[in-house]
C-alpha positions in Angstrom: 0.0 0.0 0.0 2.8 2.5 0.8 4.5 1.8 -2.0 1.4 1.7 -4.3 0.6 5.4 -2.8 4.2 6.7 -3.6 4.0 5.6 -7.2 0.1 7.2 -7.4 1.4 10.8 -6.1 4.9 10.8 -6.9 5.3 8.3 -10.2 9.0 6.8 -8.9 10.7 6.1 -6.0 14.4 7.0 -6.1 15.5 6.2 -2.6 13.9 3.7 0.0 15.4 4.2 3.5 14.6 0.9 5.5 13.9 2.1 9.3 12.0 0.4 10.9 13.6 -1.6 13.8 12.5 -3.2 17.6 14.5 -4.3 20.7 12.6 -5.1 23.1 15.5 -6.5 25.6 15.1 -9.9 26.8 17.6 -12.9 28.0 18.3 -15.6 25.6 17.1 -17.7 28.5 13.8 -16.2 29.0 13.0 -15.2 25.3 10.4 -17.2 23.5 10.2 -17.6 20.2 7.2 -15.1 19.8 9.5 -12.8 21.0 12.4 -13.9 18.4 9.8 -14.1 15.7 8.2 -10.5 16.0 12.0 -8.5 16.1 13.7 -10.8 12.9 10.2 -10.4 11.5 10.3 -6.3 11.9 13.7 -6.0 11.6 14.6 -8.1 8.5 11.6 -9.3 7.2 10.5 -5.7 7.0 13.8 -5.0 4.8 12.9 -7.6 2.3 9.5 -6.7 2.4 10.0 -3.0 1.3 13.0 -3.5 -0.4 11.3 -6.2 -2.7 8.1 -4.2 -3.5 10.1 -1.1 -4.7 12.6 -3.4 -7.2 10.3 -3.3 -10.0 10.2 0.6 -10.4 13.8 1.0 -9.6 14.8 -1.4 -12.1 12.1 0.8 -14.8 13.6 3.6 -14.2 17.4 2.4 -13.8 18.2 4.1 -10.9 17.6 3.5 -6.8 19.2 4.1 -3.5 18.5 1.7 -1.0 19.6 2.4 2.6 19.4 0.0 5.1 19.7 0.5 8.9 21.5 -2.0 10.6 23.2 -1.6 13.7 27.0 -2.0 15.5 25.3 -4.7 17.3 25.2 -6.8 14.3 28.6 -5.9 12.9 31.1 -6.4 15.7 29.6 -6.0 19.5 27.5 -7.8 21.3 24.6 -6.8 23.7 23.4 -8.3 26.5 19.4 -9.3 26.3 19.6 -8.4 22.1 20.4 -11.7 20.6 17.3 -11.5 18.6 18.3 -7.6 17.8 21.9 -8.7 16.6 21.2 -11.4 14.6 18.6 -9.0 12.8 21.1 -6.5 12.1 23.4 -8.5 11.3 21.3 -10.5 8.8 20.9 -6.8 7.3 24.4 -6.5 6.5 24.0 -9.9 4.8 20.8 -8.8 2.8 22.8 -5.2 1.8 25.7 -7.5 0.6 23.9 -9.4 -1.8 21.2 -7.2 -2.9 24.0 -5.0 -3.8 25.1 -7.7 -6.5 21.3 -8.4 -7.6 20.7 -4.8 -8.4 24.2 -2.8 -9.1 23.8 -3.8 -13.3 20.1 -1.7 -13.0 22.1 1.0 -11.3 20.7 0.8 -7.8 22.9 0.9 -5.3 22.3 -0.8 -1.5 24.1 0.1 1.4 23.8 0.0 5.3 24.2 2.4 8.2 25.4 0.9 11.8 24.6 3.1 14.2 26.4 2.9 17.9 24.2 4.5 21.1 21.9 7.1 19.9 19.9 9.4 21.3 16.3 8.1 20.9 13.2 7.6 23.1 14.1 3.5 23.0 17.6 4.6 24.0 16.3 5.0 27.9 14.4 2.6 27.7 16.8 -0.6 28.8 20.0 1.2 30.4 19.7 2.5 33.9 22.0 6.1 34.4 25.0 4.1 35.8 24.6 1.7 32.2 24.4 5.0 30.2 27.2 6.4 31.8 29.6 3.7 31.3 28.5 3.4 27.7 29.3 7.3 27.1 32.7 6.4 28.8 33.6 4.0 26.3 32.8 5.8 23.6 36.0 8.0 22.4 33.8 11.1 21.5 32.3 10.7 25.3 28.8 11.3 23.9 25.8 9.5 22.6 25.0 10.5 18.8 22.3 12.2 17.6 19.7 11.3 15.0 21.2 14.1 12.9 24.9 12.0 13.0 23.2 9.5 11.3 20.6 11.1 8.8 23.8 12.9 7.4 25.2 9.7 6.6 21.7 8.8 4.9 21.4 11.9 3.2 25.3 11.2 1.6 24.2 7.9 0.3 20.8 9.0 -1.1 22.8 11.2 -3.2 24.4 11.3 -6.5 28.0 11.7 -4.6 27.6 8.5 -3.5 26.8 6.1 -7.0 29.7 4.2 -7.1 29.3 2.7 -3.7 27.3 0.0 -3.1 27.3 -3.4 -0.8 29.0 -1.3 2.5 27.8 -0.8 5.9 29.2 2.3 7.2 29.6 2.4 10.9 28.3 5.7 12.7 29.4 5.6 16.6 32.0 8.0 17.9 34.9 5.7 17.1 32.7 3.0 20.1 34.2 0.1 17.8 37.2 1.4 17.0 39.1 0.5 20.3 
């Protein structure tokens, strides 16, 4: 439907930014597979999904930017009560990979953005002050990044500067994996 009401009002779609994520934060121990189900199905189900139904006009019009949001948690940290959340993200890097081949001859390009800690409403949600100071500690730029850090990375890949890369996950997070 969302893609059906893009075309209507706008006739192409030139840049799909894949977004939508969950993590709710639960034990390995404890997590059923409800809970498993529901973030791999949001998480990277949802990036097939939306990535498969705007192909087609891409591939008409030869040109697309695809962005994918993936996370440091699924490129080289772990997190305590994310194992469903990593393996998401990190199937995401997977997904950019390959999609990246698929669609680079009809000149779309896929990439991924990792984010480190960001400053978001879900943020607060499962780190107590003593967890989110030790986690601005660690991270060299001793701050959490802000949704702007990252839709400047977005913007630079929806652009034109950015047509010859495709297939890379670029990480944004203060230099956290860097150590």
């Amino acid at each position: 439907m969302l893609v059906n009401e893009t075309l209507r009002k706008y006739k192409k779609i030139d840049i799909l930014v894949n977004n939508a994520g969950i993590y709710p934060f639960v034990n390995i121990s404890e997590m059923t597979e409800a809970q498993w189900d529901q973030v791999i199905n949001v998480n990277l189900k949802g990036v097939f999904n939306c990535t498969r139904n705007v192909i087609p006009n891409m591939i008409k019009n030869k040109h697309g930017r695809i962005i994918n949001i993936a996370s440091i948690a699924g490129v080289s940290v772990g997190f305590p009560n994310l194992v469903h959340y990593s393996a998401s993200k990190a199937g995401i890097m997977g997904f950019t990979r390959a999609a990246a081949l698929d669609l680079a001859p009809h000149k779309i390009t896929v990439n991924a953005v990792a984010p480190g800690a960001i400053l978001t409403p879900g943020t607060h949600t499962g780190l107590d002050k003593k967890q989110t100071h030790n986690l601005i500690q660690a991270i060299p730029e001793k701050r959490m990044g802000k949704p702007v850090d990252i839709a400047k990375v977005i913007a630079f890949l929806a652009s034109e500067d950015s047509e010859y890369i495709t297939g890379q996950t670029i990480i944004v997070d203060g230099g956290y994996t860097d150590q």
